[in-house]
Structure formats: C-alpha cells, structure tokens
C-alpha positions as a Markdown table, in Angstrom:
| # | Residue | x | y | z |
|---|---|---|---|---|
| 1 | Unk | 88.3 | 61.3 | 103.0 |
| 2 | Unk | 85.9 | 59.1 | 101.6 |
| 3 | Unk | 85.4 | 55.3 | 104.0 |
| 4 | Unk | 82.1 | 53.5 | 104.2 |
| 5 | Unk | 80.8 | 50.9 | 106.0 |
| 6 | Unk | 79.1 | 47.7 | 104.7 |
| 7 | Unk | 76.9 | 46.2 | 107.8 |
| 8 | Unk | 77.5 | 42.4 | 108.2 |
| 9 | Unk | 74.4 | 40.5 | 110.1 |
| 10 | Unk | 76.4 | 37.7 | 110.7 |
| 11 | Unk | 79.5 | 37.8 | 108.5 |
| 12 | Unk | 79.0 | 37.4 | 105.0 |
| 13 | Unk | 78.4 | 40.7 | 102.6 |
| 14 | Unk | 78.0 | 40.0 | 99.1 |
| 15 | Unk | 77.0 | 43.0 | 97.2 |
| 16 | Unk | 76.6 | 47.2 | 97.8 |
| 17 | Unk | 73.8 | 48.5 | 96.0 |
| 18 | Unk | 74.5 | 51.8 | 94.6 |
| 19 | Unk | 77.9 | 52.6 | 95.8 |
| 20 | Unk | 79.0 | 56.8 | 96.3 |
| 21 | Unk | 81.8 | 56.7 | 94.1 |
| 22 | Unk | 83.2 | 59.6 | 92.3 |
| 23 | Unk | 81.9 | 61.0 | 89.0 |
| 24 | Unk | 82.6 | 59.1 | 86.2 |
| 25 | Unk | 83.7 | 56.2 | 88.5 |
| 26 | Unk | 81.3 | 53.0 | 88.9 |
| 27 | Unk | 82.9 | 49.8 | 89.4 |
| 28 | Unk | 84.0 | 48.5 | 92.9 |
| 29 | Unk | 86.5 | 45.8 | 93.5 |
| 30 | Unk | 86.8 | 43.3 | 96.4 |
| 31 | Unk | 90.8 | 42.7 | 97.3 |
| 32 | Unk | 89.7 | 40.4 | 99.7 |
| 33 | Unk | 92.2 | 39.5 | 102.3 |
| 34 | Unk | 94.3 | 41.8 | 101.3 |
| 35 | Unk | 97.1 | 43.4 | 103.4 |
| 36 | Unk | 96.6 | 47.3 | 103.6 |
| 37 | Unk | 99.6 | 48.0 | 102.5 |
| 38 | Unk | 99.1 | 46.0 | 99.1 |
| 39 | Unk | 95.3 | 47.8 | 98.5 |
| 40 | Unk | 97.5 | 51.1 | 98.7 |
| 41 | Unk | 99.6 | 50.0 | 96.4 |
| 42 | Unk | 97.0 | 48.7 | 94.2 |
| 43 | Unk | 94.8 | 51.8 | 94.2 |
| 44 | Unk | 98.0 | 54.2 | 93.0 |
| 45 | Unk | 99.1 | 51.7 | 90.4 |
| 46 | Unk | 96.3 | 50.6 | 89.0 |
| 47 | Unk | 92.8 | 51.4 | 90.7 |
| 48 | Unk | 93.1 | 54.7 | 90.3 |
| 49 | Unk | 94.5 | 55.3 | 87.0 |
| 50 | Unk | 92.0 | 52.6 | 85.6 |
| 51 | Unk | 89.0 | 54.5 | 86.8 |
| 52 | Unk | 87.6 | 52.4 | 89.4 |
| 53 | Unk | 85.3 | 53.7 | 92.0 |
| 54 | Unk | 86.1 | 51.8 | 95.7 |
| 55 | Unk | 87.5 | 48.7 | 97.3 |
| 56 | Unk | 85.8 | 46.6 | 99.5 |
| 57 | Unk | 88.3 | 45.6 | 102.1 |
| 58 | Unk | 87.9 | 42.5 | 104.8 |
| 59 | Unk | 86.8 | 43.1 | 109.0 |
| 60 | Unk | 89.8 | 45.7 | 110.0 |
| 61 | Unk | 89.4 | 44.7 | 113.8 |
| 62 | Unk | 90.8 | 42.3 | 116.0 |
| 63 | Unk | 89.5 | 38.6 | 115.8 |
| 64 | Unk | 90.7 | 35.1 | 116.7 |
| 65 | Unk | 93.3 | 33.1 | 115.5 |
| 66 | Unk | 92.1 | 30.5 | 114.2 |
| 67 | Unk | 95.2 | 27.3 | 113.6 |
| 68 | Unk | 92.6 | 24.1 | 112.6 |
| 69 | Unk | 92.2 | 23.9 | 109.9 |
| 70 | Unk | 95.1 | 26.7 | 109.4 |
| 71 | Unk | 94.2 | 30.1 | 109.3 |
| 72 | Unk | 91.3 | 30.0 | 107.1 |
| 73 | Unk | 89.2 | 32.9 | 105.8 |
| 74 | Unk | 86.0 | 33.1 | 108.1 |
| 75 | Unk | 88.7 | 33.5 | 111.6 |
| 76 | Unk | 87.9 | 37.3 | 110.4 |
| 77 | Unk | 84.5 | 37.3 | 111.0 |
| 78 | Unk | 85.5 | 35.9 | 114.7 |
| 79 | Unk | 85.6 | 39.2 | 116.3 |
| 80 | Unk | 87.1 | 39.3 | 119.5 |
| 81 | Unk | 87.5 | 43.4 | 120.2 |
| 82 | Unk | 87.3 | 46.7 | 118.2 |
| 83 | Unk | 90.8 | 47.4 | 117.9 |
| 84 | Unk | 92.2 | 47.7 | 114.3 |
| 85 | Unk | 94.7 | 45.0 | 114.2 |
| 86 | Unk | 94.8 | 41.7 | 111.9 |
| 87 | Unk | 96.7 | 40.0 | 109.5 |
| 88 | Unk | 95.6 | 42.8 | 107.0 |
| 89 | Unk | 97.5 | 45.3 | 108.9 |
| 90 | Unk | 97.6 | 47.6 | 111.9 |
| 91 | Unk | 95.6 | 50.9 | 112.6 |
| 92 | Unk | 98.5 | 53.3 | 111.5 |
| 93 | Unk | 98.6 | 51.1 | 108.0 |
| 94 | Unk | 94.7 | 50.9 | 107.5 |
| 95 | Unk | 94.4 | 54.9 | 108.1 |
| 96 | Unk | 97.2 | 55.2 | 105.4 |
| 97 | Unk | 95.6 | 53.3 | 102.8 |
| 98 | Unk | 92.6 | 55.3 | 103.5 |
| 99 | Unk | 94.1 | 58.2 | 102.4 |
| 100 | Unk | 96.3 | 57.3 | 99.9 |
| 101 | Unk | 93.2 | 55.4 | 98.2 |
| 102 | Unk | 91.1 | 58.7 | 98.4 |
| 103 | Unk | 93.8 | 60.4 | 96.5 |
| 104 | Unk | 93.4 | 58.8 | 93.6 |
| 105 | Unk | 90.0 | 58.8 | 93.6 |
| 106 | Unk | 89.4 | 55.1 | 94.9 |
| 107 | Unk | 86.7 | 54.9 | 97.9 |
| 108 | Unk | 86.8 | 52.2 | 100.4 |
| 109 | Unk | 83.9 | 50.1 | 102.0 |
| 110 | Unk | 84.2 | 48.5 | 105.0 |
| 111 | Unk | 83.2 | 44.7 | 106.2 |
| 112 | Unk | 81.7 | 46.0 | 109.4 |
| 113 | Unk | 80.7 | 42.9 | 111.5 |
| 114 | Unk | 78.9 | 44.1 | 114.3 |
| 115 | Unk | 76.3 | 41.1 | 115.1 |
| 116 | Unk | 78.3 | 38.8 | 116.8 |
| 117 | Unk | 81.5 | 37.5 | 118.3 |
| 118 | Unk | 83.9 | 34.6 | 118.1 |
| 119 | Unk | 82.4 | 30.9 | 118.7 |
| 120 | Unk | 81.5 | 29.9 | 121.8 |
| 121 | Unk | 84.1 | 26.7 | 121.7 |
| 122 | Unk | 87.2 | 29.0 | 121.5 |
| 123 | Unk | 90.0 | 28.3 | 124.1 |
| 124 | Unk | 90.5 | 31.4 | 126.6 |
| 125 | Unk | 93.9 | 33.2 | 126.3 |
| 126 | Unk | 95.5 | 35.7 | 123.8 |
| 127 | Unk | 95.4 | 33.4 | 120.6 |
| 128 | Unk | 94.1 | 36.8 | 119.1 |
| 129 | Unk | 95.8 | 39.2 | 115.9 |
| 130 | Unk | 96.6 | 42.0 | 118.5 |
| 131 | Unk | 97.4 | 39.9 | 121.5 |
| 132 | Unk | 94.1 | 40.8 | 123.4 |
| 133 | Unk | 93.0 | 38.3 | 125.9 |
| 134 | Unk | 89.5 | 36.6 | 125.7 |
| 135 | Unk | 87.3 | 33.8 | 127.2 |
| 136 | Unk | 84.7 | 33.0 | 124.8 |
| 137 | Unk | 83.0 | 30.4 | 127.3 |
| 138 | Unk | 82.5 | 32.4 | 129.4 |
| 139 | Unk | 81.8 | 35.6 | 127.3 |
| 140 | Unk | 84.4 | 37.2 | 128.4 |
| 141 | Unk | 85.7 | 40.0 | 126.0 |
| 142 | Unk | 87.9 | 42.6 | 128.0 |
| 143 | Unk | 89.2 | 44.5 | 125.0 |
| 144 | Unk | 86.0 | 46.0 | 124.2 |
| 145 | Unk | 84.9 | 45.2 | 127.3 |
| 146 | Unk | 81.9 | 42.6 | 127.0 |
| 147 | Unk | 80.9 | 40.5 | 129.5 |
| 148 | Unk | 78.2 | 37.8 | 129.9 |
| 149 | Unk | 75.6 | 40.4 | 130.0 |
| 150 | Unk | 76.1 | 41.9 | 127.0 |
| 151 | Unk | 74.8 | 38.6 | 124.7 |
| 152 | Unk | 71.5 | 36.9 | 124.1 |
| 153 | Unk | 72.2 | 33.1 | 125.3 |
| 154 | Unk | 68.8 | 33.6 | 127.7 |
| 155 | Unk | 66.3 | 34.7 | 125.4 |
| 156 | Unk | 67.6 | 31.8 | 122.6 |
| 157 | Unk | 64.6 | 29.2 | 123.3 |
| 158 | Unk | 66.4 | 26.0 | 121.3 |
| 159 | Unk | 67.6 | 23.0 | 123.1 |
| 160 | Unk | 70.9 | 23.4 | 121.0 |
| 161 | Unk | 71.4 | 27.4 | 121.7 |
| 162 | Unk | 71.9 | 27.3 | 118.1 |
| 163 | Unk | 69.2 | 28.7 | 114.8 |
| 164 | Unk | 67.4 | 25.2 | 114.5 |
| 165 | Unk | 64.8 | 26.6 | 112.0 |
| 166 | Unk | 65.0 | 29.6 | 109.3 |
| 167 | Unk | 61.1 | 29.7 | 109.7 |
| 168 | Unk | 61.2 | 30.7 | 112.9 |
| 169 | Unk | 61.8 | 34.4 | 113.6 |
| 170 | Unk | 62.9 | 34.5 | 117.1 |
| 171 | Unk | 65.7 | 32.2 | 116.3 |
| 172 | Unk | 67.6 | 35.2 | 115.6 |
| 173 | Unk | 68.4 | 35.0 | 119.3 |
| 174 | Unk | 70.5 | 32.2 | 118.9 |
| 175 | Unk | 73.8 | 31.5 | 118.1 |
| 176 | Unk | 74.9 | 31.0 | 114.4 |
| 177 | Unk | 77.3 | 28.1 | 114.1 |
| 178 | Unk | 78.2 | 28.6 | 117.5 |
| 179 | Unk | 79.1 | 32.6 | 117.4 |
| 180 | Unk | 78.3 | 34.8 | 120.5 |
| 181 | Unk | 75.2 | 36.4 | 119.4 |
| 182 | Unk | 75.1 | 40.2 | 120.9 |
| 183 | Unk | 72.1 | 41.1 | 122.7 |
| 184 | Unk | 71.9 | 44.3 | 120.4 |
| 185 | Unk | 68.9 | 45.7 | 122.3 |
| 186 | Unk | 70.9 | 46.9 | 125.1 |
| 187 | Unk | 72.4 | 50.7 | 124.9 |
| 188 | Unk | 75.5 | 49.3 | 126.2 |
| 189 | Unk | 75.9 | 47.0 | 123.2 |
| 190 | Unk | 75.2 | 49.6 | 120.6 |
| 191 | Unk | 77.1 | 52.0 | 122.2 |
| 192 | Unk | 80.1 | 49.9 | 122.0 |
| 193 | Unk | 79.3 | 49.2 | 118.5 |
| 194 | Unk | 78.6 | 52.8 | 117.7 |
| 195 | Unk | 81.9 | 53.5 | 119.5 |
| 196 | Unk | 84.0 | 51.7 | 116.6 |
| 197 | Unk | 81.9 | 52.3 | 113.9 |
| 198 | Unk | 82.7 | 55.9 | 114.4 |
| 199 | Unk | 86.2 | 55.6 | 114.8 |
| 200 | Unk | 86.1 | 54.3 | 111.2 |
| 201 | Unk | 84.3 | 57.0 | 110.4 |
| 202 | Unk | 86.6 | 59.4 | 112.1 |
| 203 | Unk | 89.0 | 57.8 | 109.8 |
| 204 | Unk | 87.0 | 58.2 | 106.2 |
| 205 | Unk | 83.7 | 59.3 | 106.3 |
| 206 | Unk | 80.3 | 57.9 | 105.7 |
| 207 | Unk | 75.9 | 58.8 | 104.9 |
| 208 | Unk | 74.8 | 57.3 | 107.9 |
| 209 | Unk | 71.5 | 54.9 | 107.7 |
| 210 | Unk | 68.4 | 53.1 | 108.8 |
| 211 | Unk | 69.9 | 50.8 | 111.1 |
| 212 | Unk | 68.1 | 53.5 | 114.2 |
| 213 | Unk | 69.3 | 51.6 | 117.4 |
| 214 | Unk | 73.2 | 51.9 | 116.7 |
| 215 | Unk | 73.2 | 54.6 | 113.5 |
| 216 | Unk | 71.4 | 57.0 | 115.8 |
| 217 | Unk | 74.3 | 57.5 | 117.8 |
| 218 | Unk | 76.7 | 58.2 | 115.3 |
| 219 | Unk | 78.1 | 61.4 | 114.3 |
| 220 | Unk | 76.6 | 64.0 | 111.8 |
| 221 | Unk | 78.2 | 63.5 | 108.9 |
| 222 | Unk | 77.5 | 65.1 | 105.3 |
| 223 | Unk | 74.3 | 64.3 | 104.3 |
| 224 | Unk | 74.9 | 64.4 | 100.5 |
| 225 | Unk | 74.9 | 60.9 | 98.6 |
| 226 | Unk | 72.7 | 58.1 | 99.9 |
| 227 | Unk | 72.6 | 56.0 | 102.9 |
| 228 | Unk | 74.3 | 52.2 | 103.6 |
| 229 | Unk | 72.3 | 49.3 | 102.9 |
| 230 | Unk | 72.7 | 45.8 | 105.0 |
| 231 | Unk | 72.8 | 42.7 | 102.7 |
| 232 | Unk | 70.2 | 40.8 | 104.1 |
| 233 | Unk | 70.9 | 37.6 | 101.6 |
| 234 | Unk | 71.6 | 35.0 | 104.2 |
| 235 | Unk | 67.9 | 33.6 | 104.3 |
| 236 | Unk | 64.0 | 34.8 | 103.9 |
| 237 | Unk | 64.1 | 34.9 | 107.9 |
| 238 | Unk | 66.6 | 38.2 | 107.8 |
| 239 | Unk | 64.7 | 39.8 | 105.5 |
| 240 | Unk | 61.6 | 39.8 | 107.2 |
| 241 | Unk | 63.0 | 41.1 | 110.5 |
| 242 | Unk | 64.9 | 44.1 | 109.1 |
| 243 | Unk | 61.9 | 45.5 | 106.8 |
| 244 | Unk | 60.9 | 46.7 | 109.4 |
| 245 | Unk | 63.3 | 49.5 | 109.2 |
| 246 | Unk | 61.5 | 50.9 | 106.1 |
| 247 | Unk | 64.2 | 50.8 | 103.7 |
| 248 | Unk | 63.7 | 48.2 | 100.7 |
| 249 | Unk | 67.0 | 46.2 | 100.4 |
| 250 | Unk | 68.4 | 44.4 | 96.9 |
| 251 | Unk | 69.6 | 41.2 | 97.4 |
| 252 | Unk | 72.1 | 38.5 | 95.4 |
| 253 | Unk | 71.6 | 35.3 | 96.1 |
C-alpha cells in the first residue's frame, strides 16, 4: 500500500513537489476536510477511474476541539496526541480508505504536523476528537505522553514567548500564535514523533527523507522513488534554518 507523509513545520502545507504516483498518473487532489469514508468513496467513483494519482488528506490524529468561533478548520493542526481519531474518521476507517484508495490506483499524502501542539490558552479536560484528556497550561499531554519537559518555553528569549521577528532565527523557539512549540532536539520528542509517523507508515508506506533527527529512526522502507520534501513557504526565516539539511526545497508562495 502506497501512504506518504507531507511534513508540516507549523501547520500549513501547500504544495508536494514531485509526487510518486503511478505510471501514467500525475495530478493530486486535496479533499480537504474530508471524512475517510467519503475520500474512499471518491477514489472508487471517480479518482480512480479518471486517472488521478493521490489525495492529500487533512492531520489524521487527535487534536482539540475547538467551539469559538465553531469548529473551524485550523482546530486540526491543534494536536493534542497521536492517536488516529477526528472528525475525519477513526483509525479502522482511515486504514480502509488507505487500501481501498491503493486499489484503484490513487495514493495518499498525509498532513503530518509534528512541530507543535495545541495553544497554550486551551482549557484542561477532554474537549478532544477522541476523548483524551490534556492540560495545555501546563503542558500536559498524557495521550502521547508529553509533559513540560518535552517543549521549548525556556530557550524562547521574547518577552511575549511568542515569534516577535521573522529576521530573527532563533525565534523558532518560540511559540507560533500561541502553539506548544516541541523541543525537537530531545530523543524523547523525536522518538515519539517517529513512533506515529511509523504507524502511518505501517499503514501505507513511504521513501523516507532528509529530516535526520526523527527520519533516522524510521523503518527501512523501499528505497525506489524519491524522498518527502517539507514545504518550507511560511517565511524566508524557515528556509534558512532547514537548508541546512542539504536538500533544495520548491516553494509556492
């Protein structure tokens, strides 16, 4: 089975250079929002048939619920655990659209948002898609588990705790409109990360990439096809940090 993962830095993924798609197949559409059970549908009725080559589907894990204003699309990049369960579907319904998408020749790529959590401001309790309690103020995150350890509020050097300035490198520290910034250098952090990015991968199957610190400890996988790219459009700033990894990166703004 054929599932790959598109690598969020903070949320927002606009573009897949390059996309493994089958022979003959080239175009990829984004049913964002979608439930799993209605991508299925669409990829036997008319993805398939029509000769397109993937779906880009929205963060399958657990995030907050967000009620004001009502439900609105960015409570899915408010993660909250790893478990695949939101208003998209549950695990047993993502793995059959999987396959059912694979078998008419229909890839999918997934919104992988591994950066951060949910803001700082949200209320503690179980106001999550799969019921799984949390306490963002005080980092709190038992589902996965994370704890106040695992993110970077003491090396962010703004008054605010939040980016101030896109000029300044080090910023990436702090907190992006107020989401729990992950202190990725720790192995306990990528290894949690790595943990659910490979049960997605136990799921489909992906080229892993250049992203060393949590790719590394992924599984071997066929090494045929290319490797993921990371949108890096958000600003100048992201850019600059991640070419260090070597890999050129093509960027819509």
């Amino acid at each position: 089975m054929k599932l790959f993962l598109l690598l969020s830095a903070f949320g927002f993924c606009w573009a897949q250079y390059a996309p493994q798609t089958q022979s003959g197949r080239t175009s990829i559409v984004h049913l964002f929002e979608w439930r799993w059970v209605d991508i299925a549908l669409e990829c036997e009725r008319y993805l398939g048939p029509k000769g397109f080559g993937g779906v880009q589907v929205s963060p399958p894990n657990e995030n907050l619920v967000v009620t004001n204003p009502s439900r609105p699309w960015w409570e899915r990049y408010q993660p909250v655990s790893y478990k695949l369960c939101t208003r998209s579907g549950n695990e047993s319904e993502f793995r059959d659209m999987v396959t059912r998408c694979n078998n008419v020749g229909v890839r999918i790529y997934v919104d992988a948002v591994i950066n951060h959590m949910c803001g700082s401001g949200a209320a503690a309790g179980t106001g999550t898609t799969c019921g799984s309690y949390c306490n963002p103020g005080n980092r709190e995150f038992p589902a996965v588990p994370y704890s106040a350890w695992d993110f970077n509020d003491g090396k962010c050097k703004t008054a605010s705790g939040q980016i101030e300035s896109y000029n300044d490198t080090y910023e990436v520290n702090c907190q992006l409109v107020g989401l729990l910034d992950l202190a990725l250098e720790k192995d306990y952090v990528r290894s949690m990360i790595a943990d659910y990015l490979n049960k997605l991968i136990d799921i489909g199957h992906m080229w892993p990439g250049d992203i060393k610190a949590v790719l590394d400890k992924l599984h071997n996988l066929n090494t045929t096809g290319s490797l993921p790219e990371v949108d890096l459009s958000y600003s100048r700033r992201y850019l600059n940090v991640y070419t260090c990894m070597g890999k050129p990166c093509n960027v819509i703004r």
